[in-house]
C-alpha positions in Angstrom: -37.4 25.9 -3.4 -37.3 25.6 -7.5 -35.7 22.1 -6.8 -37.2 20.9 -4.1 -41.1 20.2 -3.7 -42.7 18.9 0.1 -45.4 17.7 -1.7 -44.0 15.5 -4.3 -42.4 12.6 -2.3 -41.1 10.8 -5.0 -40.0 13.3 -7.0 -37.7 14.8 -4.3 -36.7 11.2 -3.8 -35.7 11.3 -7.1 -34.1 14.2 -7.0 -31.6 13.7 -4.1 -28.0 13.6 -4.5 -27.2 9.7 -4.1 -23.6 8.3 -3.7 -21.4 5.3 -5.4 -17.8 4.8 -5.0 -15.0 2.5 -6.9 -11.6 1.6 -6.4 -9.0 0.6 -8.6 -6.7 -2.1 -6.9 -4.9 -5.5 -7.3 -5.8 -7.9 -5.1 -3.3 -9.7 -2.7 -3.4 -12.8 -0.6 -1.1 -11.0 2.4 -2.6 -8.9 4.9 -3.2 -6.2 2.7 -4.3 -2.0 3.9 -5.2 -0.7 0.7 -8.5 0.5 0.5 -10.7 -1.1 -2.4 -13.9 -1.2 -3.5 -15.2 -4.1 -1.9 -13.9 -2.8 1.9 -14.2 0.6 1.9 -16.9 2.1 4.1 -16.8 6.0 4.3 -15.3 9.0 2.3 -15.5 12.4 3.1 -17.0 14.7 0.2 -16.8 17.9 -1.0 -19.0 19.9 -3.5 -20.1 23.6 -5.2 -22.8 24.3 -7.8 -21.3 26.2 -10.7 -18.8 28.4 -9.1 -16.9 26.9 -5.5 -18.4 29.5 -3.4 -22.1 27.7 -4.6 -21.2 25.2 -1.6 -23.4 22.3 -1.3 -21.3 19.6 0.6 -18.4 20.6 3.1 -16.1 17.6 3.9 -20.0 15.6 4.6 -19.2 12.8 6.1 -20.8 9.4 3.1 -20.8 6.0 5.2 -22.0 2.5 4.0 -24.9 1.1 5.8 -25.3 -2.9 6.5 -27.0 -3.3 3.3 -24.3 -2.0 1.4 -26.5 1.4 0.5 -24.1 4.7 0.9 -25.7 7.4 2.6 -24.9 10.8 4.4 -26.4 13.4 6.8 -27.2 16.6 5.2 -29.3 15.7 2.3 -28.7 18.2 -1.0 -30.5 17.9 -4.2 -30.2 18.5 -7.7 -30.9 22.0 -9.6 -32.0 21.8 -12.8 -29.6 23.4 -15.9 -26.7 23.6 -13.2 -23.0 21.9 -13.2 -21.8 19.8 -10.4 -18.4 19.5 -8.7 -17.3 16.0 -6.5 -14.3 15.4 -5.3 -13.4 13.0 -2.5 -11.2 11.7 0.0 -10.3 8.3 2.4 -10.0 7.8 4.8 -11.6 9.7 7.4 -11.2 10.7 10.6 -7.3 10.2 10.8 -5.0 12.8 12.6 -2.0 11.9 10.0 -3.7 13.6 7.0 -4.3 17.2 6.6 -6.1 19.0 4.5 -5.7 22.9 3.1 -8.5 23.6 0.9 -7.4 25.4 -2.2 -9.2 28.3 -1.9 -10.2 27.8 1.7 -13.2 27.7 2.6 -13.7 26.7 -0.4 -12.4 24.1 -3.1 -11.4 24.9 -6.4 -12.3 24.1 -10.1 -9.0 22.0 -10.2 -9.5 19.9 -6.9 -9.4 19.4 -3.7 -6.6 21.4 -2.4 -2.9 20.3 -1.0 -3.0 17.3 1.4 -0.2 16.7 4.0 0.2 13.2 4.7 2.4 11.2 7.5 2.8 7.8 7.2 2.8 6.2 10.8 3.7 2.6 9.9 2.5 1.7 6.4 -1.2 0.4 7.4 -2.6 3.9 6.4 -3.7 4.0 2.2 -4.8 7.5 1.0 -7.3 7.5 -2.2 -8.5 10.5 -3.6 -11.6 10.9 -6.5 -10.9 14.2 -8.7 -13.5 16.7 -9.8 -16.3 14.7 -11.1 -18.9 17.0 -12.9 -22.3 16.3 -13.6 -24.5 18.8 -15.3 -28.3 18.5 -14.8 -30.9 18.4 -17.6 -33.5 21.7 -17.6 -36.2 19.4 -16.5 -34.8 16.6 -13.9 -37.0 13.7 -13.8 -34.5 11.0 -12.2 -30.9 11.6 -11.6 -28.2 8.8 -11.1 -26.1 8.4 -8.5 -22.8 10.0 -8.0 -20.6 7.0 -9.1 -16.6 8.6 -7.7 -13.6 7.0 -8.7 -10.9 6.7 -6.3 -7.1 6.0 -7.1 -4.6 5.8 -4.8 -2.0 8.6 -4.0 0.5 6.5 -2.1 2.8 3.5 -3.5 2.6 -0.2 -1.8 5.4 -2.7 -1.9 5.3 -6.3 -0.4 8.3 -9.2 -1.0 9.1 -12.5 -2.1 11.9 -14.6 -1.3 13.0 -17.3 -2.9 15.4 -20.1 -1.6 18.8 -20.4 -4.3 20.7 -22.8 -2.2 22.1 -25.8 -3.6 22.5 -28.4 -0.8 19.8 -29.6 0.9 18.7 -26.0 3.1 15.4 -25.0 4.0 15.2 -21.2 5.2 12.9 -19.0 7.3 12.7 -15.5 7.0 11.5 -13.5 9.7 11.1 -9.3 10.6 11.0 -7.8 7.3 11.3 -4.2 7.1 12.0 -1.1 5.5 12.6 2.3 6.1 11.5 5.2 4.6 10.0 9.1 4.7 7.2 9.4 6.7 6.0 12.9 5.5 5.4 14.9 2.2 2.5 16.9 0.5 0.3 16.6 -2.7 -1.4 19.4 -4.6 -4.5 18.0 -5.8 -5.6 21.0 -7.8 -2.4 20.3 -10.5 -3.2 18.6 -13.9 0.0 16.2 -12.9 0.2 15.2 -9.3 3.4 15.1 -7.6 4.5 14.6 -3.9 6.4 17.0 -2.1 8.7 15.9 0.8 8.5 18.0 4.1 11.5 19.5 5.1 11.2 17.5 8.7 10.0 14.1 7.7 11.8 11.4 9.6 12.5 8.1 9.0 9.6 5.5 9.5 9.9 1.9 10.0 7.5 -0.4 7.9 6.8 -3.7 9.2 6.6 -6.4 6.9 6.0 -9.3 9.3 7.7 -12.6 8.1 7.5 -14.7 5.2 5.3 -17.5 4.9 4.0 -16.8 8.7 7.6 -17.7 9.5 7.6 -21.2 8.3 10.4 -23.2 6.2 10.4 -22.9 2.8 13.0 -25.5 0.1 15.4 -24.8 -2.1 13.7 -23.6 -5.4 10.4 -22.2 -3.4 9.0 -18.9 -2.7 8.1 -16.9 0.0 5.4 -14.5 0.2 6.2 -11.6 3.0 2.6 -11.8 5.6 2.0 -8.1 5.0 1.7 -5.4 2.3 3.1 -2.0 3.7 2.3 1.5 2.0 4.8 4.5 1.3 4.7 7.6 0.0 5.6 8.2 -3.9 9.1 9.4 -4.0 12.0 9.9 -7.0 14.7 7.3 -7.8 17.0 9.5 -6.1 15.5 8.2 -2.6 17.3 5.3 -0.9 15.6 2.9 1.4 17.2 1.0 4.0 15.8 -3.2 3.8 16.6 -5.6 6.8 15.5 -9.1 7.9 16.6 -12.7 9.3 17.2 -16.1 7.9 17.2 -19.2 9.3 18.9 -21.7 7.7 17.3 -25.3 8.9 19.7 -29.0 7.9 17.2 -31.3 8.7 15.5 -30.4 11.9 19.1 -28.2 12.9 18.4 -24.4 12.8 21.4 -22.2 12.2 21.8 -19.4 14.2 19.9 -16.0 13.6 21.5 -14.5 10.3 20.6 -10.8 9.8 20.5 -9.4 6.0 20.8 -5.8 5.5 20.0 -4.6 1.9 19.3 -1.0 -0.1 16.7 0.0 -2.5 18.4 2.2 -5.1 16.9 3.6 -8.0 13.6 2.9 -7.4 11.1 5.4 -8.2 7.6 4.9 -6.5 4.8 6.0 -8.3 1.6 6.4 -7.5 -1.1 3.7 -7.0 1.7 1.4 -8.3 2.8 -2.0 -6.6 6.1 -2.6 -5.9 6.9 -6.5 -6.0 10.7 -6.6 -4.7 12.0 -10.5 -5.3 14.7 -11.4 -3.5 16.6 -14.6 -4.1 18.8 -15.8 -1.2 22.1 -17.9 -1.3 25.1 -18.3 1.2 27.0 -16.3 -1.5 24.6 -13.1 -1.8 24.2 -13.3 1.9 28.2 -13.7 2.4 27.9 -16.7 4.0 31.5 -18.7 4.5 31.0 -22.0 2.0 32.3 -25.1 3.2 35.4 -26.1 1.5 37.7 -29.4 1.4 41.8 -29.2 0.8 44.0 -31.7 -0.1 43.4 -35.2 1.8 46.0 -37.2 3.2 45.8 -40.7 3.4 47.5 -42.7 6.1 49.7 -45.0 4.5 50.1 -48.4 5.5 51.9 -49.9 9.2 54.8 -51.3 8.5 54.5 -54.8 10.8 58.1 -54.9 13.1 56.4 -57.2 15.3 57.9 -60.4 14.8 54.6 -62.1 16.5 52.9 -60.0 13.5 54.6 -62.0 10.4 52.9 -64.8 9.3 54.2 -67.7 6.6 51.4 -69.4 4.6 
């Protein structure tokens, strides 16, 4: 009851715990699932007073209303002369992350706790905001909002191609993809977060659609891959298997269906880092057969032995 008062409206107004959120992130032209500031629309939050087992917010559930104003369910206020903890996680409500609070039921100083994540197909981003502490004045007349500030935990690549023939070829390139781990866990309470790989995470596919929606690009242009894909932070010791198609178009003449397979080798993905692979294609890379001349014979002259053929001037 010290911070709260029935029958001073605005100054409980004042006093309640208010929300704000931003996001780091580069913005792309593909179809892009990363979570940034200007789409995201819910986080989950967690929060103590002083010591962790002062809960105030268990995994409470802050959404974005039409207007743009963030707002949750189980109102809290501030206490004057006391330390907040914030930390913070997107997005909600999906089976493929799970969370072990660090010193469960509680969180800890440090963070959040470890987070088991399983990537389905790439379209899932995972952002996290670390302890933010706010420490109250002894006499609270207004209080900002609780501006969090996400970073991502995962890695996201997308690709270019670009068309090195020398003749006159336009390509299309077609069903992108990669493969990679789909599970591994992060201990958000460590000063230096690192992922761990589960001991039975299987290979997922990540779909990267096609490459300029599948339409021909000329020889010196580039192609942007349609989608972005996310994957989860691993060491340059991890190998990831890259396929597509090509097309390769002589005037209005397709070729047949020519399938690429590729590796990324040391390559380590860190986190809320971009991955821009380029990837330039010729008939030599892809080990294509050139088209090659020999010697040419000429036909030598016919001898006339028709007499009917000789003519006198």
């Amino acid at each position: 009851m010290s911070c709260f008062s029935s029958e001073v409206t605005p100054q409980s107004d004042l006093t309640k715990i208010k929300f704000g959120a931003a996001i780091n992130a580069a913005a792309s032209r593909a179809e892009d699932p990363a979570i940034t500031t200007g789409n995201i629309d819910a986080f989950d939050v967690w929060a103590f007073m002083n010591e962790p087992s002062g809960v105030v917010f268990s995994q409470e559930r802050v959404s974005k209303d039409s207007a743009g104003e963030w707002g949750y369910t189980n109102t809290a206020y501030w206490c004057a002369d006391r330390s907040y903890y914030f930390v913070a996680l997107a997005p909600v409500d999906h089976s493929n992350i799970e969370i072990a609070l660090a010193n469960a039921p509680y969180i800890a100083k440090e963070g959040l706790g470890s987070v088991t994540f399983t990537n389905l197909d790439g379209t899932d981003d995972l952002i996290y905001s670390a302890p933010t502490i706010i420490t109250t004045p002894e006499t609270i007349t207004s209080m900002p909002v609780v501006g969090l500030n996400f970073k991502h935990l995962l890695s996201k690549i997308r690709f270019s191609f670009k068309n090195s023939f020398l003749n006159n070829e336009k390509l299309v390139v077609s069903d992108i993809k990669v493969v990679a781990k789909n599970k591994a866990a992060i201990d958000l309470t460590q000063p230096t977060y690192a992922w761990t790989l589960d001991a039975n995470a299987a290979d997922v596919e990540l779909d990267f659609g096609d490459a300029k929606a599948a339409s021909q690009f000329a020889i010196g242009e580039w192609a942007s891959c349609d989608k972005n894909r996310m994957t989860i932070p691993a060491d340059a010791s991890q190998e990831y298997a890259v396929s597509f198609n090509v097309v390769i178009y002589y005037g209005d003449q397709p070729s047949e269906v020519i399938p690429v397979t590729t590796t990324i080798k040391n390559c380590e993905f860190k986190m809320g880092t971009q991955y821009h692979f380029k990837v330039e294609l010729s008939g030599d890379e892809m080990g294509l057969l050139p088209i090659v001349f020999g010697q040419p014979e000429v036909i030598d002259w016919v001898t006339n032995t028709n007499p009917e053929q000789d003519k006198d001037l």
